[in-house]
GUVO-154871 format. One line per 5 residues: number of its first residue (from 1); their letters; for each residue x, y, z of C-alpha. Coordinates in nm, 2 decimals, always signed. Example, Ala and Ser with C-alpha at 12.3 -4.5 7.8 and 13.67 -1.06 7.14 Angstrom:
<nodes>
1> as> +1.23:-0.45:+0.78  +1.37:-0.11:+0.71
</nodes>
This chain:
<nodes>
1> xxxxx> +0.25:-0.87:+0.68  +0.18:-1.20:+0.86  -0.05:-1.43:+0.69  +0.03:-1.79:+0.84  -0.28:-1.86:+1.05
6> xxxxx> -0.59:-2.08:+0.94  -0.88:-1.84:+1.03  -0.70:-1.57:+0.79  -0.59:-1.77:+0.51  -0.81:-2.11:+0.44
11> xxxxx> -0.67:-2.15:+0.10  -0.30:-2.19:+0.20  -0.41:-2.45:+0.44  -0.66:-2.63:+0.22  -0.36:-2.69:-0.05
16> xxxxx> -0.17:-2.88:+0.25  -0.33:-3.00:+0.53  -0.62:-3.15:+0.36  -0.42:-3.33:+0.11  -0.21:-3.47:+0.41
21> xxxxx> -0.50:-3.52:+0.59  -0.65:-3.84:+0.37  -0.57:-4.16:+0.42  -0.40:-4.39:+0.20  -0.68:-4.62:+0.15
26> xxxxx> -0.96:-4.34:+0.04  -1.14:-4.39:-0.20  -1.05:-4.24:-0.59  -1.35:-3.96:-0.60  -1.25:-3.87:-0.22
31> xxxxx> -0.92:-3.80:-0.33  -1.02:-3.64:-0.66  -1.21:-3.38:-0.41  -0.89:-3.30:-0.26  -0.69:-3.23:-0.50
36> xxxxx> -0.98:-3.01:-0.67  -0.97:-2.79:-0.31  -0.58:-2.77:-0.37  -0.67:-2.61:-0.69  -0.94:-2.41:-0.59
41> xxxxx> -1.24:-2.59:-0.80  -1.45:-2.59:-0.48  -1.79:-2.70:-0.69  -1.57:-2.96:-0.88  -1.45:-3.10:-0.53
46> xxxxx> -1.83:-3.08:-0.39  -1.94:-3.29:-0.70  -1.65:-3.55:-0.65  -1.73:-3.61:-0.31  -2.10:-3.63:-0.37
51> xxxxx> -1.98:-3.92:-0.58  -1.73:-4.06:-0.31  -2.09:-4.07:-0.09  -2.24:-4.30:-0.36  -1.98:-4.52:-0.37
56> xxxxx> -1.94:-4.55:+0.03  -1.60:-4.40:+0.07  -1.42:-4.28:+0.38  -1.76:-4.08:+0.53  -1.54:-3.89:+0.78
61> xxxxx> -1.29:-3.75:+0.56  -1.58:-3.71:+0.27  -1.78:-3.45:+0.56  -1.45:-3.31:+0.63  -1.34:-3.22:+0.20
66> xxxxx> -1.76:-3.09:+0.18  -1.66:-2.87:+0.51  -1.31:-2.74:+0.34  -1.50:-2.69:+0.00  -1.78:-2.45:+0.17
71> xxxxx> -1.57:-2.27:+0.30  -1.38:-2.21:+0.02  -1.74:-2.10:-0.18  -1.76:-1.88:+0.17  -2.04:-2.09:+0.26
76> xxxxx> -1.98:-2.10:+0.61  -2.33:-2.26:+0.75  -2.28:-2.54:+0.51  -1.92:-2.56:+0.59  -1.96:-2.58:+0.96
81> xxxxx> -2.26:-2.88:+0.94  -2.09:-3.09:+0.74  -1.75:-3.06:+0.99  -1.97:-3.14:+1.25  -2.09:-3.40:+1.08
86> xxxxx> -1.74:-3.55:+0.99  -1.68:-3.46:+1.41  -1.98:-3.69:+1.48  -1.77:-3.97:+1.30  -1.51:-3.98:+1.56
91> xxxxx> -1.43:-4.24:+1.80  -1.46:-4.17:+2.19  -1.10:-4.08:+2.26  -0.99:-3.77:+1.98  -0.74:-3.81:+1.73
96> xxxxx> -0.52:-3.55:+1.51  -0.77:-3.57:+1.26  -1.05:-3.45:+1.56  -0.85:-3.16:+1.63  -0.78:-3.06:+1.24
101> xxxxx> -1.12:-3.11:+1.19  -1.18:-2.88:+1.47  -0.94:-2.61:+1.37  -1.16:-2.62:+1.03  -1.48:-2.56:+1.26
106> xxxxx> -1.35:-2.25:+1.40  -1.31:-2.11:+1.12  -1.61:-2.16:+0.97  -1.80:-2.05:+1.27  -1.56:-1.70:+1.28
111> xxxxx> -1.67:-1.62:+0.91  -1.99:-1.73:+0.96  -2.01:-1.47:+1.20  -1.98:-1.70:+1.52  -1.69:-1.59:+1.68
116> xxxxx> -1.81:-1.65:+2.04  -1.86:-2.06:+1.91  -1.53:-2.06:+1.76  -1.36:-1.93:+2.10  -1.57:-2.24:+2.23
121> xxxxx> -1.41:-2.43:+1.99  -1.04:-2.30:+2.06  -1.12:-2.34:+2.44  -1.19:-2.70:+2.39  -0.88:-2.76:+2.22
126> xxxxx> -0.63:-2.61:+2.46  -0.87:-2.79:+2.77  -0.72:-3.14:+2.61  -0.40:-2.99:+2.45  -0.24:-2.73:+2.68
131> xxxxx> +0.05:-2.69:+2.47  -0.17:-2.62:+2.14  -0.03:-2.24:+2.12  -0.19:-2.18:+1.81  -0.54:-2.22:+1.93
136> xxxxx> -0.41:-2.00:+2.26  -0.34:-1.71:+2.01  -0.62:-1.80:+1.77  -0.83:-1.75:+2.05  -0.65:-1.45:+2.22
141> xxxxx> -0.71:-1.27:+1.86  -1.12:-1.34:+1.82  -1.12:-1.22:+2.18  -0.97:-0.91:+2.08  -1.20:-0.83:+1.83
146> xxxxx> -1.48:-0.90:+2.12  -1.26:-0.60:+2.31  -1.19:-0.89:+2.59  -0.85:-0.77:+2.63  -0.80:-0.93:+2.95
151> xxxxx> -0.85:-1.29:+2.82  -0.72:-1.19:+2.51  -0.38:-1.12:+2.71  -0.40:-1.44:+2.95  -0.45:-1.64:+2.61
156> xxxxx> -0.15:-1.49:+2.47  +0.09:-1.54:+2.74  -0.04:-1.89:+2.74  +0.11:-1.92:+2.34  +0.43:-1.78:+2.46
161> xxxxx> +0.47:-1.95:+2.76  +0.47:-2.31:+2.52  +0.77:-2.20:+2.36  +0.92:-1.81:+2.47  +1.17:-1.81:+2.22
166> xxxxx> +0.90:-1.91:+1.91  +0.96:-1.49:+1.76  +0.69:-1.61:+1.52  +0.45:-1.60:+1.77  +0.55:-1.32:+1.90
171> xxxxx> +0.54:-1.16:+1.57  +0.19:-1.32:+1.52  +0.03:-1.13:+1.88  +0.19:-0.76:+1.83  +0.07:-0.80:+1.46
176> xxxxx> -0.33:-0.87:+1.60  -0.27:-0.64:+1.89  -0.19:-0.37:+1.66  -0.45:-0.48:+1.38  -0.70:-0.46:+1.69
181> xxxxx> -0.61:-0.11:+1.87  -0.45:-0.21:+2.11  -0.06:-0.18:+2.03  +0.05:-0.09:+2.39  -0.03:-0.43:+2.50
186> xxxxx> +0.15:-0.60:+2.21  +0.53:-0.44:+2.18  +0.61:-0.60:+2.54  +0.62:-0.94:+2.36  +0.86:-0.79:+2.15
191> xxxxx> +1.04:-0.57:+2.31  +1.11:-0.82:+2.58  +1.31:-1.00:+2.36  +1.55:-0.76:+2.21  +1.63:-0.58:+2.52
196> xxxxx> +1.72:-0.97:+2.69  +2.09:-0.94:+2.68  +2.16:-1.29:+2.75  +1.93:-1.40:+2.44  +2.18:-1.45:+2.14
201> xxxxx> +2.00:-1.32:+1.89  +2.05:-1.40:+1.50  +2.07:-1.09:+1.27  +1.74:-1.16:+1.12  +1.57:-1.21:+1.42
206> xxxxx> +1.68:-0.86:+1.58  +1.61:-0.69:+1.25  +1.27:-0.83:+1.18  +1.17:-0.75:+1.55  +1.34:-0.40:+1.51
211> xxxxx> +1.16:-0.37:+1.20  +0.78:-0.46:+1.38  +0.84:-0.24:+1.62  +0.88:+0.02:+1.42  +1.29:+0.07:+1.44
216> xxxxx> +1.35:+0.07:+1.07  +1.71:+0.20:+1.03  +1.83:-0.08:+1.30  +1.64:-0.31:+1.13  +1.77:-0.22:+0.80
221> xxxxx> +2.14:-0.26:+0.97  +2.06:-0.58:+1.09  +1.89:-0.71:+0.79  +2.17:-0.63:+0.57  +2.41:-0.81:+0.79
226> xxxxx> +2.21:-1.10:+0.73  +2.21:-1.10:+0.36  +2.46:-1.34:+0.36  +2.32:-1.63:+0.49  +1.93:-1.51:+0.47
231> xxxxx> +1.70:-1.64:+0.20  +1.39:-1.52:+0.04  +1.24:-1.38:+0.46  +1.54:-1.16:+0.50  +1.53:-1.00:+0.10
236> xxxxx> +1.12:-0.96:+0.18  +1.19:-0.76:+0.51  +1.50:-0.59:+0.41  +1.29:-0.47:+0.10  +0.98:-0.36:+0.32
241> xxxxx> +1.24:-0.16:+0.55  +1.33:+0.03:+0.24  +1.01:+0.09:+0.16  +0.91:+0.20:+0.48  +1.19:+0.42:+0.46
246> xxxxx> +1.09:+0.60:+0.17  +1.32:+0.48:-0.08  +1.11:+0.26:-0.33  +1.35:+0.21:-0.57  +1.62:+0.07:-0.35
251> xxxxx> +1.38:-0.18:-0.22  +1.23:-0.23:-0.56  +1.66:-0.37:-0.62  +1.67:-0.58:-0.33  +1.40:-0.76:-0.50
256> xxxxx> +1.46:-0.75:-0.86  +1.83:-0.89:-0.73  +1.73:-1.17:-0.48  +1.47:-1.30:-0.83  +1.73:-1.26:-1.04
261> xxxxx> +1.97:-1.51:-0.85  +1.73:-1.76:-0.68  +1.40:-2.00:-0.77  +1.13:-1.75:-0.83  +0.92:-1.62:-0.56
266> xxxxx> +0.56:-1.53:-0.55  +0.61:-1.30:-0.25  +0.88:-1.13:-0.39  +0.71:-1.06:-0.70  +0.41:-0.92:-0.53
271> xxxxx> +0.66:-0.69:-0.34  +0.83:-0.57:-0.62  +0.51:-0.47:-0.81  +0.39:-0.29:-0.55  +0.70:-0.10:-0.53
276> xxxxx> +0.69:-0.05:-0.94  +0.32:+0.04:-0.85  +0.48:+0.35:-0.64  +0.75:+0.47:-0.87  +0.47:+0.48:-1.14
281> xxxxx> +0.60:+0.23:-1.39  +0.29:+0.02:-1.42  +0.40:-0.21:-1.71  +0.70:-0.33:-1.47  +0.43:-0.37:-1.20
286> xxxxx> +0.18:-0.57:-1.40  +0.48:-0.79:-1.55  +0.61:-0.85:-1.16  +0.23:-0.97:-1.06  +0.20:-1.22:-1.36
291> xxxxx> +0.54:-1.35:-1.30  +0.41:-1.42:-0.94  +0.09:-1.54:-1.07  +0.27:-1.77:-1.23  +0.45:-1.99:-0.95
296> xxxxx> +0.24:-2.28:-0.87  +0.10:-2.31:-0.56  +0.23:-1.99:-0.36  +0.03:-1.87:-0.06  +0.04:-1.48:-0.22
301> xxxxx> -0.23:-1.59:-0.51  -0.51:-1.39:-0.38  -0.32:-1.03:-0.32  -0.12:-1.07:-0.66  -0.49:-1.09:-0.85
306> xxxxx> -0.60:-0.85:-0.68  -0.29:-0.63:-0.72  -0.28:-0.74:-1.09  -0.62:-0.56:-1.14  -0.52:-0.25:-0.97
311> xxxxx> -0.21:-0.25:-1.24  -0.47:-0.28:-1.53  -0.63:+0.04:-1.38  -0.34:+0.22:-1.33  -0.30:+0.14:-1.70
316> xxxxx> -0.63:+0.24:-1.84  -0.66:-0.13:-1.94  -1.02:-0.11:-1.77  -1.14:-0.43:-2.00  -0.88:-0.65:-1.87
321> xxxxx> -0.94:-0.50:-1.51  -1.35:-0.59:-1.54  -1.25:-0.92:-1.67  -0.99:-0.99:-1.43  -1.23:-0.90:-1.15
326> xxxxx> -1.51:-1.10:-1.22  -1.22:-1.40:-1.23  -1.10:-1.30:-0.93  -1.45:-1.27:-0.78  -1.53:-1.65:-0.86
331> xxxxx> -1.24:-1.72:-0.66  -1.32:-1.49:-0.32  -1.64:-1.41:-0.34  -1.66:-1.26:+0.02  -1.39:-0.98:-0.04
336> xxxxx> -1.60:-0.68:+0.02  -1.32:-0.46:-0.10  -1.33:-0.62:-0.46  -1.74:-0.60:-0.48  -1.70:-0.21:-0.43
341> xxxxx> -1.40:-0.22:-0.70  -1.65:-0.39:-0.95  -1.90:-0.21:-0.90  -1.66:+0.09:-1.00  -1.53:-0.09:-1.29
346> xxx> -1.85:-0.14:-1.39  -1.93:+0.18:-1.49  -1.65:+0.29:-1.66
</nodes>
């Protein structure tokens, strides 16, 4: 369900932060890398900034766009050298752009496989920037995986403690506790909150924290009472609580009804083909995934191509699904899940 941190989702980061991240005076082919890794042409971008090192350009923020196009190739040992390289550039005292950069360098060293050098990296952050609560839970979550659940725990009581009533957070910990095993030591986080009296809680706040903790008709109460004033995050978990109630096609109208009456949303559209995947009507399904496909720039791309090809299947459209997976393939070439698909699809 939650998808907002770097080390899970580089793409959705790339599109942003390294856009923001250049200067106003870099160079035409530096910035020409950029906006290649904002549309996902990671070997266009490598070839613009091999050209922005001919002509001299920003060096810092050319090692940095190389790092951020390795690693969206999955190249991680490439990725990592040329962030160190751009880390190397620094001045004495580190800037935001150190600690960016540095974010960047976890992640490479976690896909690459490194996850005790990525905690190193994470520790070195919150030893100059106690209040980074992101790398405190970044680094809580890779210790988890290690099965250091002690440090793990002092690391995420470090995030909350930066801001206790941040329920994203929150959210963010019970979702890797429970990913990880080890959901008795995540619900306190939540459950601390809802049962704080003196907290004033907003209806979508109480529902959505109802709703992780697995309290699905109170969150479904909740949600609904905040229809009114909610947006796209209270029709997505209002939807999912139908679902996880059993009733697809009620969900599958809180979705169709929030699209038909607001700016289109990739999300949204991914939600409601999976629920048109479940009631069996895979021509509304595959319709619901190009129509998120569609929206420019949405952080869902990966899971509605992938979801798309699943449609084709389910459709006997097994051309279309071989084609659609080797496209999808170039893009994420490290999703093991996909390789087994194709090599499925292959043979049929």
């Amino acid at each position: 369900m939650k998808d907002k941190k770097g080390f899970l989702l580089l793409a959705v980061l790339a599109v942003s932060a390294c856009l923001a991240g250049c200067s106003t005076t870099a160079g035409e082919n530096l910035l020409q890398g950029m906006d290649q890794i904002g549309q996902m042409d990671y070997e266009g971008a490598l070839k613009s900034f091999e050209a922005a090192t001919v002509n001299k350009e920003n060096m810092r923020q050319v090692y940095r766009g190389q790092g951020l196009a390795y690693l969206g190739l999955t190249d991680y040992e490439n990725a990592a050298a040329c962030l160190e390289k751009a880390l190397d550039l620094g001045g004495p005292v580190p800037d935001q752009l150190d600690f960016d950069i540095n974010y960047y360098l976890a992640t490479a060293y976690y896909k690459g496989g490194q996850t005790e050098k990525a905690i190193a990296v994470y520790t070195a952050i919150t030893d100059l920037r106690p209040q980074e609560k992101d790398a405190w839970y970044l680094k809580g979550t890779m210790e988890l995986e290690l099965g250091q659940q002690d440090q793990a725990a002092a690391d995420f009581d470090r995030a909350v403690a930066v801001d206790e009533n941040d329920y994203d957070m929150r959210i963010d910990i019970f979702c890797s506790c429970s990913k990880y095993g080890y959901g008795e030591m995540g619900s306190p986080y939540l459950e601390e909150v809802v049962a704080d009296d003196s907290l004033r809680l907003s209806d979508y706040d109480r529902g959505r924290i109802q709703f992780y903790l697995g309290n699905y008709e109170e969150a479904k109460t909740c949600l609904e009472s905040a229809q009114g004033s909610g947006g796209a995050d209270v029709a997505s978990l209002l939807g999912q609580t139908y679902e996880k109630l059993g009733d697809y096609n009620y969900a599958a109208s809180v979705y169709s009804s929030y699209l038909e009456g607001n700016q289109a949303d990739a999300q949204i559209y991914n939600q409601l083909g999976l629920c048109r995947l479940q009631t069996g009507d895979y021509e509304a399904a595959l319709e619901a995934f190009e129509a998120g496909i569609a929206v420019e720039g949405n952080a869902s791309m990966q899971s509605l191509r992938f979801n798309r090809i699943v449609a084709y299947e389910y459709l006997g459209q097994f051309d279309q699904a071989k084609l659609a997976m080797e496209q999808y393939l170039a893009l994420y070439p490290d999703d093991e899940n996909a390789q087994r698909e194709y090599t499925f699809l292959k043979t049929r």
